[in-house]
N, C-alpha and C positions, 0 to 999 in steps of 0.2 A: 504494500500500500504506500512504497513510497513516492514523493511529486517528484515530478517531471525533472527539477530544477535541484531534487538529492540524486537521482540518479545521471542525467546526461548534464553537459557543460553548455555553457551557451554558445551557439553558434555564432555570436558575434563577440564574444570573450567577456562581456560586460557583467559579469556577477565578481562582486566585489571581493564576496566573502571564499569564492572558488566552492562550492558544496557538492560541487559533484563526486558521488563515490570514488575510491582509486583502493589498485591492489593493496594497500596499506594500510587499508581500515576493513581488510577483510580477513577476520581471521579463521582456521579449521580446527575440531579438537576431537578428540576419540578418548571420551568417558572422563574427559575434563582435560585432559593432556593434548599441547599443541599437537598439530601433527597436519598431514596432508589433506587436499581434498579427498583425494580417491579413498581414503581410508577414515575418512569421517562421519561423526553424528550428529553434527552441530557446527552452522557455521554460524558469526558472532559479525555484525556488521556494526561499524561504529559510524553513524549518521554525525559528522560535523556541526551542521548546520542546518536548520530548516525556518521556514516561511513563520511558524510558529514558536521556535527557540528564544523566546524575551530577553534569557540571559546568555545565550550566547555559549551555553554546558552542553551541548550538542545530547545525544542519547544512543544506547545502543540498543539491537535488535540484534535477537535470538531464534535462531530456525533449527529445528531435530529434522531428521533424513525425515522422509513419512514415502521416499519412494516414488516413480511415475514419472510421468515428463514436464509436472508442473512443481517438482521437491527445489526448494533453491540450495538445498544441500547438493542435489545434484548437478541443476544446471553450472553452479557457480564451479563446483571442483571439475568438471569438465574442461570449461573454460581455462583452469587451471593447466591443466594437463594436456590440452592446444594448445595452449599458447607460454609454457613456463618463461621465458625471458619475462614476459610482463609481469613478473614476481619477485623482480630484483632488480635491484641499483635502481637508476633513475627513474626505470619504469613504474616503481612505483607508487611514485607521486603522482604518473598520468593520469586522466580519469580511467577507468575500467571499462567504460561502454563505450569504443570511438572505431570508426577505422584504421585501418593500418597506412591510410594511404593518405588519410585526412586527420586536422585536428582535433575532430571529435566528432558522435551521433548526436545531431544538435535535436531540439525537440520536434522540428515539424520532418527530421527522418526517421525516428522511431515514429511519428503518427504515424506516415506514409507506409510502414512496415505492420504496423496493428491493421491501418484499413486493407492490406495483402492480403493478412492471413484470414479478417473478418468473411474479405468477398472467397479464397480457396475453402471458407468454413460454411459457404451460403447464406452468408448476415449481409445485411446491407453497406459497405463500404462508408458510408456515410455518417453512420452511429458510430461510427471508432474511431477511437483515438486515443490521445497520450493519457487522457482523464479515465481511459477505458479501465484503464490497468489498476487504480486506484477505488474507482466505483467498483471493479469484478472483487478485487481484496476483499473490500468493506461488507459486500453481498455474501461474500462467503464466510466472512469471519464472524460475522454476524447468523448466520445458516446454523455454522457449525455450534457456537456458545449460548445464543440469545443476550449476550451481555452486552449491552449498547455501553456504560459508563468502561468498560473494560473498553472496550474496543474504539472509544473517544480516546483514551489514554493510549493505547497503542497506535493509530490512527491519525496524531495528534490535532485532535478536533477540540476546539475550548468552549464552543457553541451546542445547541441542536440544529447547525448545518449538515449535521453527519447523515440526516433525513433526507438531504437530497442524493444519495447516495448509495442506499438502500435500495434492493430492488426485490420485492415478494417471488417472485417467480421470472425465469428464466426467459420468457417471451418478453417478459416487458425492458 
């Protein structure tokens, strides 16, 4: 559920604070002990910065394997493991999410890549986007626990904006 603006860099460089994730704040462990993706339970993402951070103490986020092709324990130690240079020396202060050829996945090309797989998934190209990923989070986190004040605090919603964001069922 994180925004656009923790995960990818701005494509025109103007974020003051830099909050885009980078291999450096992402850490793997196996039953608490550092250790590789491939051989992980838990990867540990430390969120610098966000939209809602007042004081500027950034937060972390915690993911257990759970499995499949949507575990971010998986995706990320893959990642890993294509791409190991990006896990050392300087690379690891890059952002995490960019091309190799370019200086970063700015936000309207991760949209352009959500409305891809929307229309190869038969949804309307048009409903997705970068906010897709964020609303899908909150829908399912909310699925899974029923706990809305949990899921403001992980989420970091300080409102009942988190209602727009919700969705009952899967068509809507």
């Amino acid at each position: 559920m994180l925004r656009a603006s923790e995960l990818l860099p701005h494509g025109d460089g103007s974020d003051p604070l830099d909050r885009a994730i980078r291999p450096a704040d992402v850490a793997f462990y196996k039953g608490g002990q550092a250790c590789l993706g491939t051989v992980a339970d838990e990867v540990v993402i430390q969120v610098r910065s966000s939209k809602t951070d007042q004081f500027g103490r950034g937060q972390a986020r915690s993911h257990h394997r759970s499995g499949g092709d949507l575990c971010p324990v998986e995706a990320l130690a893959t990642l890993q493991a294509l791409q190991p240079h990006r896990w050392r020396g300087a690379e690891l202060e890059k952002p995490l999410f960019r091309y190799a050829d370019r200086s970063g996945l700015d936000r309207e090309g991760i949209a352009h890549l959500i409305k891809v797989a929307a229309l190869a998934a038969g949804y309307p190209g048009e409903l997705a986007g970068s906010h897709s990923l964020r609303k899908g989070g909150a829908t399912a986190f909310f699925a899974s626990t029923g706990d809305l004040e949990r899921l403001k605090r992980y989420g970091g919603w300080t409102s009942d904006a988190v209602h727009a964001y919700l969705y009952e069922d899967h068509t809507a």
